[in-house]
KOLNULO-805430 format. One record per atom (N, C-alpha, C, O, CB): residue in one letter; atom name; residue number from 1; x, y, z. Coordinates in steps of 0.02 Angstrom, whole numbers, plus 32768, in hexadecimal, padded with zeros to 4 digits. Glycine has a CB too. Layout:
# residues N
+---+----+-----+------+------+------+
| r |  a |   k |    X |    Y |    Z |
+---+----+-----+------+------+------+
| A | CA | NUM |    X |    Y |    Z |
...
+---+----+-----+------+------+------+
END
This chain:
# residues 92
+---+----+-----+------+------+------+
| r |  a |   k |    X |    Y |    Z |
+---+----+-----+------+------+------+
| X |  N |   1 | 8AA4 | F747 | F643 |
| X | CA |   1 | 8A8E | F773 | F678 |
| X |  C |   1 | 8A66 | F7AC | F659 |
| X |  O |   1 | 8A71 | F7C3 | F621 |
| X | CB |   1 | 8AC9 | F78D | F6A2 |
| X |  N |   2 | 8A35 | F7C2 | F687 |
| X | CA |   2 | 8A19 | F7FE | F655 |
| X |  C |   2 | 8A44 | F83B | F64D |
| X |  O |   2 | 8A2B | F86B | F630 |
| X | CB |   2 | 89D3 | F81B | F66F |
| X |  N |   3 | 8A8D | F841 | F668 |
| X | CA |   3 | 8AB2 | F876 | F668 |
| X |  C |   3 | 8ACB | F877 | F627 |
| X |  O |   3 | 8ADC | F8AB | F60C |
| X | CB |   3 | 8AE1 | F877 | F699 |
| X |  N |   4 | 8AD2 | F819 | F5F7 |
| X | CA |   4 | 8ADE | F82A | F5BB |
| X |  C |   4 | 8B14 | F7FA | F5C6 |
| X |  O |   4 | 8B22 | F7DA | F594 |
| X | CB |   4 | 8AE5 | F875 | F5A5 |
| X |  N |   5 | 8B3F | F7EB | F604 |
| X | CA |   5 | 8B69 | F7CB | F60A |
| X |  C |   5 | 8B74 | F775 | F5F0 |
| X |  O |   5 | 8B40 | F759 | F5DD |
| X | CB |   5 | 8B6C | F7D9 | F642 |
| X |  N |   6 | 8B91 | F762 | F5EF |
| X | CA |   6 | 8B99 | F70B | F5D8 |
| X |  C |   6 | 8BB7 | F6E5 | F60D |
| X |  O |   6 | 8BF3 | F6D9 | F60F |
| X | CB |   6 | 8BCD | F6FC | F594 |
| X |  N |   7 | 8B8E | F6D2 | F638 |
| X | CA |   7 | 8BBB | F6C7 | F67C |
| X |  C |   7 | 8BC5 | F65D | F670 |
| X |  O |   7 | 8B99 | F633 | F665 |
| X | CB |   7 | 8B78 | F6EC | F6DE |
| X |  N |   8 | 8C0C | F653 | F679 |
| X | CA |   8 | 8C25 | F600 | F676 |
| X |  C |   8 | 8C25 | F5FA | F6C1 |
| X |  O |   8 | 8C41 | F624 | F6E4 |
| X | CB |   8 | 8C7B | F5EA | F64C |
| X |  N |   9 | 8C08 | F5CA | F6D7 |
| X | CA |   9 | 8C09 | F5BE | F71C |
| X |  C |   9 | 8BFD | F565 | F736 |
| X |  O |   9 | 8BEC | F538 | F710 |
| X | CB |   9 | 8BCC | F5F2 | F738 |
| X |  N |  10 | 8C04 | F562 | F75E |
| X | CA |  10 | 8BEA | F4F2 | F775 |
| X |  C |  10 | 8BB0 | F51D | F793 |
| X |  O |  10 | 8BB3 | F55A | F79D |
| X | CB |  10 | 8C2E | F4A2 | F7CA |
| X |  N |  11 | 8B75 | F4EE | F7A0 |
| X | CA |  11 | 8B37 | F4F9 | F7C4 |
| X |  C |  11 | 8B3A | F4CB | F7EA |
| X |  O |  11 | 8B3D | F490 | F7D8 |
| X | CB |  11 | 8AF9 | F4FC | F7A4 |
| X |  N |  12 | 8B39 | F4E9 | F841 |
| X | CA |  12 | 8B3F | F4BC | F885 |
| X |  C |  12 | 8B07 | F496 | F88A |
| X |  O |  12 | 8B03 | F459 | F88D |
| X | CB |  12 | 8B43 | F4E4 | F8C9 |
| X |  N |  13 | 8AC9 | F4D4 | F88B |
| X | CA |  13 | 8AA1 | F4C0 | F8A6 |
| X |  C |  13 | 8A60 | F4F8 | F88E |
| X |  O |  13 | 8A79 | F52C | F877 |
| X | CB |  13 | 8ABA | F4B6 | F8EB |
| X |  N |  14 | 8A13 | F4F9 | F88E |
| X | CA |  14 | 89EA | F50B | F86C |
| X |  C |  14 | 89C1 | F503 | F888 |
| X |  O |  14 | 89B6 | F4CA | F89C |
| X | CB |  14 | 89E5 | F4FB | F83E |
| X |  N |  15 | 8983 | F550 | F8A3 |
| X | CA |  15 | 893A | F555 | F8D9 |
| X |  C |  15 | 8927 | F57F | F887 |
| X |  O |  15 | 8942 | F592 | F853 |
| X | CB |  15 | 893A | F593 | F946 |
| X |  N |  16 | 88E0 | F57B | F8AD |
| X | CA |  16 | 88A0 | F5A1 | F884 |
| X |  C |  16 | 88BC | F5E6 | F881 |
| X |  O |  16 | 889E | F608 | F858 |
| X | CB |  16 | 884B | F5A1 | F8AF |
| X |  N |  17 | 88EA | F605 | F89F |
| X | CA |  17 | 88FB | F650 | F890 |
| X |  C |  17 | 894A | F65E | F87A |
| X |  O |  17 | 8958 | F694 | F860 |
| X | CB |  17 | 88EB | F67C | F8D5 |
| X |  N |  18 | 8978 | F633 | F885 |
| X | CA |  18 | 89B2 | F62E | F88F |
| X |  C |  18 | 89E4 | F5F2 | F86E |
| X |  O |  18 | 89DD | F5B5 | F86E |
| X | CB |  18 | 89AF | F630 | F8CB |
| X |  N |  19 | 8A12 | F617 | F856 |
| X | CA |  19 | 8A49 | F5C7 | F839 |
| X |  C |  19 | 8A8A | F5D0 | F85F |
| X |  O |  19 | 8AA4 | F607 | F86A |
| X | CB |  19 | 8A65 | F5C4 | F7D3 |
| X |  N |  20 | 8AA1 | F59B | F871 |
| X | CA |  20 | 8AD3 | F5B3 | F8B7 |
| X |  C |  20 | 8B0C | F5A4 | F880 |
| X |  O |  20 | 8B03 | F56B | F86A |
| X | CB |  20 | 8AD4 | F57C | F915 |
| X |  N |  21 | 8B48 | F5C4 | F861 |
| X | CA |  21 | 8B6C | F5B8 | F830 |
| X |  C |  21 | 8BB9 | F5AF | F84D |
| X |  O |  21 | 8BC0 | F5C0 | F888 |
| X | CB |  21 | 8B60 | F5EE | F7FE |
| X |  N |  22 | 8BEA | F59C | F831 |
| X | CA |  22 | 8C3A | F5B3 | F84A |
| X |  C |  22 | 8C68 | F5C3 | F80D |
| X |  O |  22 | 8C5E | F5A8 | F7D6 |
| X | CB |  22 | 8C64 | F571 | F877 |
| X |  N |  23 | 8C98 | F5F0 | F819 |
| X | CA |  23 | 8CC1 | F5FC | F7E5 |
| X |  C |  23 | 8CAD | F60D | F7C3 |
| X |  O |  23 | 8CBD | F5EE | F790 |
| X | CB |  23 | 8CDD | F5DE | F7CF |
| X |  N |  24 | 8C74 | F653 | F7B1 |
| X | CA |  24 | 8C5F | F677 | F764 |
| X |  C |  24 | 8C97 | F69C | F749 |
| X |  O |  24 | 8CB9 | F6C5 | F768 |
| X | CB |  24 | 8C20 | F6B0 | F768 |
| X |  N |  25 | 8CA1 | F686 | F6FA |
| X | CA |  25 | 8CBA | F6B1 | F6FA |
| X |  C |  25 | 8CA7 | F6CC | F6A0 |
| X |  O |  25 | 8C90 | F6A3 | F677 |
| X | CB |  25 | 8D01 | F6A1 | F719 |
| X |  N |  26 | 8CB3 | F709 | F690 |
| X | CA |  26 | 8CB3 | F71A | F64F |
| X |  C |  26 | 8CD7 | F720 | F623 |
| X |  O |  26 | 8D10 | F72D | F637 |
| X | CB |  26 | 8CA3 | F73A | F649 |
| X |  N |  27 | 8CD1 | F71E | F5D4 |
| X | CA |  27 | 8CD9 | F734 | F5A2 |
| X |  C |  27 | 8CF5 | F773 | F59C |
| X |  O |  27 | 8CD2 | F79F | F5B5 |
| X | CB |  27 | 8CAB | F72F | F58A |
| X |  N |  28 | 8D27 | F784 | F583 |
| X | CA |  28 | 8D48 | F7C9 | F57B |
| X |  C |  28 | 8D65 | F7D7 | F536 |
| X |  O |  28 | 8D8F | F7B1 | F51E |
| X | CB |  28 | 8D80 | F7D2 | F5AF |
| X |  N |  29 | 8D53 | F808 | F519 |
| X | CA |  29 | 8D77 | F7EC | F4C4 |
| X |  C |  29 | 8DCB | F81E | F4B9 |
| X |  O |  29 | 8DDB | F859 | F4BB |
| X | CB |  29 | 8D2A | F810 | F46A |
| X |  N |  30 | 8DE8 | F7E5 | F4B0 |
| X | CA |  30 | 8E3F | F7FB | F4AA |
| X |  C |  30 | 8E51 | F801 | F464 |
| X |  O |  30 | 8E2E | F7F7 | F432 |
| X | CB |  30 | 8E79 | F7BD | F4CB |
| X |  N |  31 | 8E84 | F811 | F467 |
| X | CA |  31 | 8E8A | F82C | F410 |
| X |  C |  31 | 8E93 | F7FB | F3D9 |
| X |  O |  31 | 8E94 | F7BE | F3E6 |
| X | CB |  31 | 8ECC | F85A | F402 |
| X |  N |  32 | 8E99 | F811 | F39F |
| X | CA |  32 | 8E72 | F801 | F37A |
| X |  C |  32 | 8E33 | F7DA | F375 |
| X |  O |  32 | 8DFC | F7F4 | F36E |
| X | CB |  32 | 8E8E | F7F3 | F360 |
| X |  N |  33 | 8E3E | F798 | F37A |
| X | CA |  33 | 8DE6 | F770 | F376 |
| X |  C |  33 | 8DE7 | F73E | F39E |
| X |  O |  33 | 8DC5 | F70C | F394 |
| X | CB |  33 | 8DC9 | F74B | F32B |
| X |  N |  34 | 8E19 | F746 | F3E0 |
| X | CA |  34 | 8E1B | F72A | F414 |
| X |  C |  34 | 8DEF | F740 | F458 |
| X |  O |  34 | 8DEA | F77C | F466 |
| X | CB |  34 | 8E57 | F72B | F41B |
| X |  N |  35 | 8DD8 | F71A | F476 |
| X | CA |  35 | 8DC3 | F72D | F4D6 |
| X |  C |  35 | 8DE0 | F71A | F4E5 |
| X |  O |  35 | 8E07 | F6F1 | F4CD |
| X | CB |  35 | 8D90 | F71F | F505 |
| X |  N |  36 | 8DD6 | F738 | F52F |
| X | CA |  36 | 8DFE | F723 | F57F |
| X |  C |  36 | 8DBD | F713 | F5A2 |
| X |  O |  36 | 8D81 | F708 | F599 |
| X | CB |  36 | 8E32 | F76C | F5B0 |
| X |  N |  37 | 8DFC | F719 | F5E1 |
| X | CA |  37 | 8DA0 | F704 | F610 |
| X |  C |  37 | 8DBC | F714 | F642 |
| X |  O |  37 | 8DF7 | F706 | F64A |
| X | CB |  37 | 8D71 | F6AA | F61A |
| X |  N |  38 | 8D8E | F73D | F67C |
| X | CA |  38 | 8D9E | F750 | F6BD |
| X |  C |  38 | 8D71 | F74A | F6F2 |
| X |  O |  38 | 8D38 | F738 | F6E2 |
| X | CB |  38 | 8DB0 | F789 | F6BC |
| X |  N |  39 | 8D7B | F756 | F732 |
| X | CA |  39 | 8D46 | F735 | F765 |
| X |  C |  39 | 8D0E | F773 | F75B |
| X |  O |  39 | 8D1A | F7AF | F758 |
| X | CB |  39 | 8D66 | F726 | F7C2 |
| X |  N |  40 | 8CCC | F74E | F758 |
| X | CA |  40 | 8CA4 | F767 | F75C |
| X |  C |  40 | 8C85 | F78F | F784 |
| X |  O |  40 | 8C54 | F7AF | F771 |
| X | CB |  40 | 8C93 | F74E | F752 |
| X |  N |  41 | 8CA8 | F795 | F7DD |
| X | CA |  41 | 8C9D | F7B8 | F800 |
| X |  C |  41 | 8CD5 | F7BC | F836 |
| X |  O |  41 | 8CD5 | F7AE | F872 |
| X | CB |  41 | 8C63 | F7AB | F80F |
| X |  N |  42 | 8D11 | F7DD | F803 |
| X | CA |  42 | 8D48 | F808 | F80F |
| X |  C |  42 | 8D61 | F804 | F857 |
| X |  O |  42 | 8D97 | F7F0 | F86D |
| X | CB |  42 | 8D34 | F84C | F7FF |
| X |  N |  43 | 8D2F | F81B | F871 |
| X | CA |  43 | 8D42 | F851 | F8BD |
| X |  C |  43 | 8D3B | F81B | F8F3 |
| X |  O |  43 | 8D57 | F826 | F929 |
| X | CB |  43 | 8CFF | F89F | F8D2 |
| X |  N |  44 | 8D1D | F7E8 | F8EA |
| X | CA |  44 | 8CE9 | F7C6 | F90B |
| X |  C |  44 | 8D42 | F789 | F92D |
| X |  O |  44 | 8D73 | F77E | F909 |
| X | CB |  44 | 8C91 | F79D | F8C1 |
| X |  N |  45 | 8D3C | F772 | F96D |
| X | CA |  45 | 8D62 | F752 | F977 |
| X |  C |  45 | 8D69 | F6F7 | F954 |
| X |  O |  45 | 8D3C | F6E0 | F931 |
| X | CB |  45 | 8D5D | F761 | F9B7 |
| X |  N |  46 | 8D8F | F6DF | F95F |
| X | CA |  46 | 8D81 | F6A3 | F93B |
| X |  C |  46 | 8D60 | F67D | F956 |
| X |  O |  46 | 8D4E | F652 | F92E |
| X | CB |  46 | 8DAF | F683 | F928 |
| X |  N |  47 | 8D47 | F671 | F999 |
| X | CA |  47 | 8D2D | F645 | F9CA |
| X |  C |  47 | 8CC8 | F664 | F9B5 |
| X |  O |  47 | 8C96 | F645 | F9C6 |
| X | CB |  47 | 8D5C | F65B | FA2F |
| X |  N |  48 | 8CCB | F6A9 | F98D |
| X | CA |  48 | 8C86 | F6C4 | F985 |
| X |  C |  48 | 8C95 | F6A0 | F93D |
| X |  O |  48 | 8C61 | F680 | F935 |
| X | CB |  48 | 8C70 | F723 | F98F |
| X |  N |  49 | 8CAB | F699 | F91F |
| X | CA |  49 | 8CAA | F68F | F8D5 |
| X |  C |  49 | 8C97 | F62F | F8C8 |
| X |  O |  49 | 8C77 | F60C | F8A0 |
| X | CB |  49 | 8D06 | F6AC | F8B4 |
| X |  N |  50 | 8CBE | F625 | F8FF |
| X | CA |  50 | 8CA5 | F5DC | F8F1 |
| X |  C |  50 | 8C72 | F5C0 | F908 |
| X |  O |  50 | 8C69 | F584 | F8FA |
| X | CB |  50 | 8CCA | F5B2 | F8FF |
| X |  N |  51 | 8C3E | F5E9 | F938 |
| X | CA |  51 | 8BDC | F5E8 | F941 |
| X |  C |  51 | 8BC4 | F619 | F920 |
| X |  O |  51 | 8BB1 | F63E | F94D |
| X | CB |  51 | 8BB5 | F5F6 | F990 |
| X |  N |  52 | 8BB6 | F636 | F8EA |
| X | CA |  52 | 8BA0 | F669 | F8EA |
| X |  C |  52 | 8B4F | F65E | F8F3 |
| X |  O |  52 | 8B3F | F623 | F8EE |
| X | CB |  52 | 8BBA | F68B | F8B2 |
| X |  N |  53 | 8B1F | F688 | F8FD |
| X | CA |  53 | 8AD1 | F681 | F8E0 |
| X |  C |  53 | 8ABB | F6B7 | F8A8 |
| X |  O |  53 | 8AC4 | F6F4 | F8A6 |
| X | CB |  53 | 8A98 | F68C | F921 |
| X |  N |  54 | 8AAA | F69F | F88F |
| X | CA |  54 | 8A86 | F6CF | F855 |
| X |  C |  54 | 8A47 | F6C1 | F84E |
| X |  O |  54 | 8A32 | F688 | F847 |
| X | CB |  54 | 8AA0 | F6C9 | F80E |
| X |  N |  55 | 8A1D | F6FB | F850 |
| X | CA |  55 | 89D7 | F6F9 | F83A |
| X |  C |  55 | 89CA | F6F6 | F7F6 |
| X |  O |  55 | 89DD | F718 | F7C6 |
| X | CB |  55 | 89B6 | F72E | F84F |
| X |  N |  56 | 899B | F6B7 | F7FC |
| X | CA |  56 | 897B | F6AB | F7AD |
| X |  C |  56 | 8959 | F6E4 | F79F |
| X |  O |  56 | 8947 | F6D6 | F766 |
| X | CB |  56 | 8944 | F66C | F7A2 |
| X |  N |  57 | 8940 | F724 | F7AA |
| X | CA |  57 | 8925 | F73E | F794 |
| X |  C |  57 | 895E | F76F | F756 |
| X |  O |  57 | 8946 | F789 | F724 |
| X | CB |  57 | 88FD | F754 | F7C9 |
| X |  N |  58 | 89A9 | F775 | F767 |
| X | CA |  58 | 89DE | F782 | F72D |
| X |  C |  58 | 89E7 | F761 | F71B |
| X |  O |  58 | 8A24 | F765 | F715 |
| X | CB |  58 | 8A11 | F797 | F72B |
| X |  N |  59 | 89D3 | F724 | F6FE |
| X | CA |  59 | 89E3 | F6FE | F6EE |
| X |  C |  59 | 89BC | F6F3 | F68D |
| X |  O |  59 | 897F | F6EA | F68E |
| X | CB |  59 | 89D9 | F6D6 | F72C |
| X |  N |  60 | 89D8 | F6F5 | F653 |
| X | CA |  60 | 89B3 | F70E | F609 |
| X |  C |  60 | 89BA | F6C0 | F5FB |
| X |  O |  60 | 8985 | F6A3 | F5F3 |
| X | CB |  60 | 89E1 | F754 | F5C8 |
| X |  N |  61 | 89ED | F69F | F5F7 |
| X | CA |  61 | 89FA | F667 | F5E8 |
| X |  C |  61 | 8A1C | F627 | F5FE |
| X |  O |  61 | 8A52 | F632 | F619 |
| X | CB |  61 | 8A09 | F672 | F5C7 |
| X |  N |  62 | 8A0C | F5E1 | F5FA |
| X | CA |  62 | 8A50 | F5B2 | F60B |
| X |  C |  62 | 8A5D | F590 | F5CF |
| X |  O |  62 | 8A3A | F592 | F59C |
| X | CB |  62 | 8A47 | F576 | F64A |
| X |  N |  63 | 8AA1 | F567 | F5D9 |
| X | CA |  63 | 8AA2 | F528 | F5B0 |
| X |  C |  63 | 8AE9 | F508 | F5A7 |
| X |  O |  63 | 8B15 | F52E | F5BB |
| X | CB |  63 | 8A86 | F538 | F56A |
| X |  N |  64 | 8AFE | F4D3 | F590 |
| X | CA |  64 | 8B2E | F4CF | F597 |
| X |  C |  64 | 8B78 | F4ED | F54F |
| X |  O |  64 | 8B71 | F4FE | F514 |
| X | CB |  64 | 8B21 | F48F | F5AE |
| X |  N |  65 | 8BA8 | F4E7 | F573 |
| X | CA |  65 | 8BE2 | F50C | F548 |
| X |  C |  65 | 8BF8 | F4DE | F524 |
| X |  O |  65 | 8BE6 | F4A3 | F522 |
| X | CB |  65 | 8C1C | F52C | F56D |
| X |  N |  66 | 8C1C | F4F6 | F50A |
| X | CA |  66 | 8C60 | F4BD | F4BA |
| X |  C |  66 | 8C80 | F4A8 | F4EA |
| X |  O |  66 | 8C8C | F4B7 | F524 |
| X | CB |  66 | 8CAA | F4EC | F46E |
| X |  N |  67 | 8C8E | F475 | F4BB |
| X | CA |  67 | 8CD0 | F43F | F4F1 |
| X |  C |  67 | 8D13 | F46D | F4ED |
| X |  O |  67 | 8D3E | F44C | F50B |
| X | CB |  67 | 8CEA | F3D8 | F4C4 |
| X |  N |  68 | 8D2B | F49E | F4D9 |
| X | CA |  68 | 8D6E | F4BC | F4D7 |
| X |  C |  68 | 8D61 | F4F2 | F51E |
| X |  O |  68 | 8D8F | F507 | F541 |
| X | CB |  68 | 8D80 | F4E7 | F481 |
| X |  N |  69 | 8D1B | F500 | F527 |
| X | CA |  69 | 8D13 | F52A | F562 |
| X |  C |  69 | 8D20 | F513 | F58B |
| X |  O |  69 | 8D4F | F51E | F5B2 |
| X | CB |  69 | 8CE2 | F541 | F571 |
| X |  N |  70 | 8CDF | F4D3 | F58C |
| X | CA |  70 | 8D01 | F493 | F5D0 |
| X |  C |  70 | 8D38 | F480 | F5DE |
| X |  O |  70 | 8D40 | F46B | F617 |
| X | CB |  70 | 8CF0 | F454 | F5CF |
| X |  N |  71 | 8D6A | F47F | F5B3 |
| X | CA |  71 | 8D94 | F467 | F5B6 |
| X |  C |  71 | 8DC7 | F4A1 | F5EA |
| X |  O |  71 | 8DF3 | F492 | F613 |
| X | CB |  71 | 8DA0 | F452 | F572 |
| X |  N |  72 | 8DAF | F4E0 | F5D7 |
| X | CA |  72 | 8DE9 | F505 | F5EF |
| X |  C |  72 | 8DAB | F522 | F63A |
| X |  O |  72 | 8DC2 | F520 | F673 |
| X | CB |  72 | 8E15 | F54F | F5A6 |
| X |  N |  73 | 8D90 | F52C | F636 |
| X | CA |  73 | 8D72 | F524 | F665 |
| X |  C |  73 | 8D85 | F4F7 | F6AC |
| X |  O |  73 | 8D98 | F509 | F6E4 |
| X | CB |  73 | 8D44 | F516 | F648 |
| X |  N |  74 | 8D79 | F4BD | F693 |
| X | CA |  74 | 8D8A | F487 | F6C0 |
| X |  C |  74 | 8DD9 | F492 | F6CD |
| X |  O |  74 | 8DE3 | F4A0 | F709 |
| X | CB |  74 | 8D78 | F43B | F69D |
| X |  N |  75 | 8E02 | F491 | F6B2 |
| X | CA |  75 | 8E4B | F48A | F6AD |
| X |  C |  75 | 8E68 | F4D7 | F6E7 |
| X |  O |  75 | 8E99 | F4DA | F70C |
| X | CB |  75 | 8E65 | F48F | F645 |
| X |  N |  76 | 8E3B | F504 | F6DB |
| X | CA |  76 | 8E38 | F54F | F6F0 |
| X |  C |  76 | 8E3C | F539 | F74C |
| X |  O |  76 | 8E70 | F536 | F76C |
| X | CB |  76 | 8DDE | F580 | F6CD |
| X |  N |  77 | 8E0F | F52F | F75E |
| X | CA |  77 | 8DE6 | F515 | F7A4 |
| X |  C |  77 | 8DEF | F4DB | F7C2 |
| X |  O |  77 | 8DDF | F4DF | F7FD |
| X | CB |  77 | 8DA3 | F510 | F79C |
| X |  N |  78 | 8E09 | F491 | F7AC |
| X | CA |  78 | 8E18 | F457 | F7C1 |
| X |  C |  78 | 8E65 | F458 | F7D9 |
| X |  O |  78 | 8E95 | F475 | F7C0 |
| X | CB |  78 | 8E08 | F427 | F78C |
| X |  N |  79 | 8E61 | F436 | F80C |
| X | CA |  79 | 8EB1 | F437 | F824 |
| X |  C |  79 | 8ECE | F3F8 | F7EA |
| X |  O |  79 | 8F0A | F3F4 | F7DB |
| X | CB |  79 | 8EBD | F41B | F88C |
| X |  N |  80 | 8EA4 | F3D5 | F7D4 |
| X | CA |  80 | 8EC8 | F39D | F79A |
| X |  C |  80 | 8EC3 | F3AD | F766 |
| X |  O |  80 | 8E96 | F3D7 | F75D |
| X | CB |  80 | 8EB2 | F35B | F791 |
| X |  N |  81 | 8EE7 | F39A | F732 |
| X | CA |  81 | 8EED | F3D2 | F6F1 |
| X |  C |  81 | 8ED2 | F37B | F6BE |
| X |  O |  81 | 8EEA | F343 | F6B7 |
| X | CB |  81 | 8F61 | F409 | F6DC |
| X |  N |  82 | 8E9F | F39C | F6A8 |
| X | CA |  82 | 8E8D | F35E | F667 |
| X |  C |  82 | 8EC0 | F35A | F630 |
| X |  O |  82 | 8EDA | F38D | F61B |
| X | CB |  82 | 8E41 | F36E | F63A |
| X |  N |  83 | 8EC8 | F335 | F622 |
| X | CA |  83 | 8ED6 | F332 | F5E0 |
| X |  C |  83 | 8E90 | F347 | F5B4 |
| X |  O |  83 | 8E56 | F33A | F5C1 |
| X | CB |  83 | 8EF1 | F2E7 | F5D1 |
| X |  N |  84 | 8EB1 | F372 | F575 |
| X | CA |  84 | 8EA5 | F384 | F54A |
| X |  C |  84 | 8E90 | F342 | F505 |
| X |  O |  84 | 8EB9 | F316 | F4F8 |
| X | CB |  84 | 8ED8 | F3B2 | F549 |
| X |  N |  85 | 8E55 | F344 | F4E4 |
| X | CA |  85 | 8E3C | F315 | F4B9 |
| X |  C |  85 | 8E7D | F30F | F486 |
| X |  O |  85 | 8E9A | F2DA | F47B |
| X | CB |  85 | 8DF1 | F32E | F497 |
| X |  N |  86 | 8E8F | F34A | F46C |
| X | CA |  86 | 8ECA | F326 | F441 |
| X |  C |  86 | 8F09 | F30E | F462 |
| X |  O |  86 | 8F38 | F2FA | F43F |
| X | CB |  86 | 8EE3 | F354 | F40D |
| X |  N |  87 | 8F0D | F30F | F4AA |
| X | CA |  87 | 8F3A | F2DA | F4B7 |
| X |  C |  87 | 8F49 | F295 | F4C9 |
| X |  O |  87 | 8F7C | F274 | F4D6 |
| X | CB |  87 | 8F4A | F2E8 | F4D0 |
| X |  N |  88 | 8EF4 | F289 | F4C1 |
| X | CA |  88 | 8EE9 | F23D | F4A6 |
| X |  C |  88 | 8F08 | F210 | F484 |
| X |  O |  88 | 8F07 | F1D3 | F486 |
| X | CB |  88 | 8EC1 | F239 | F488 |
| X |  N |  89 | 8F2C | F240 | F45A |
| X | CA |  89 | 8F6C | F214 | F430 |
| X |  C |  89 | 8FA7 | F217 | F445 |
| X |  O |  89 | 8FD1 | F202 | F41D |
| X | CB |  89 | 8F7B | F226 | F3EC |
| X |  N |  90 | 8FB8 | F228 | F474 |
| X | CA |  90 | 8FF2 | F216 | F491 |
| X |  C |  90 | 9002 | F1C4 | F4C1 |
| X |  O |  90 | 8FE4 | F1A3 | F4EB |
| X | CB |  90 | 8FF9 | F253 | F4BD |
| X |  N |  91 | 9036 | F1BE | F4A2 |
| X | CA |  91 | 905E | F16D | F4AC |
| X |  C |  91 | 908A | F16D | F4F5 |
| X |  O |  91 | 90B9 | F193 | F505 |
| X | CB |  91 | 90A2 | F15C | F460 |
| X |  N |  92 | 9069 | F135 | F51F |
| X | CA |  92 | 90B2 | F13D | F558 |
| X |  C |  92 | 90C7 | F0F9 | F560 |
| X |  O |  92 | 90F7 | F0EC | F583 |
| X | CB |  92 | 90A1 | F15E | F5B1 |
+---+----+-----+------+------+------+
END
């Protein structure tokens, strides 16, 4: 964002001025050499959070994240919880 922010979000949907996004949320740095992450627009109800629009014109960069983001990302927001890649090795 040009505010400087690092916004993780799914992209709905996308016009010549606008990216219609759900669930932004950010980067927060926790102690020692750990982050958190919190909703990107706090105040905002959840039914606004899951259309949001944002103008491309704040917009500095896209692209996609690490699979440990996705991972918690996805896991964050899905009512089904993935399994995790290293639990690929688990036996049933």
């Amino acid at each position: 964002m040009a505010s400087g922010e690092e916004v993780i979000t799914e992209i709905l949907d996308e016009t010549d001025d606008t990216i219609t996004v759900s669930n932004p949320i950010v980067a927060v740095p926790g102690e020692g050499n750990k982050i958190g992450f919190v909703s990107w627009a706090p105040f905002l109800s959840n039914e606004s959070t899951n259309k949001l629009d944002v103008s491309k014109k704040f917009i500095v960069f896209r692209g996609e994240v690490n699979d440990d983001i996705h991972d918690y990302y996805t896991n964050t927001f899905s009512t089904i919880i993935k399994p995790t890649r290293s639990a690929s090795k688990l036996v049933l």
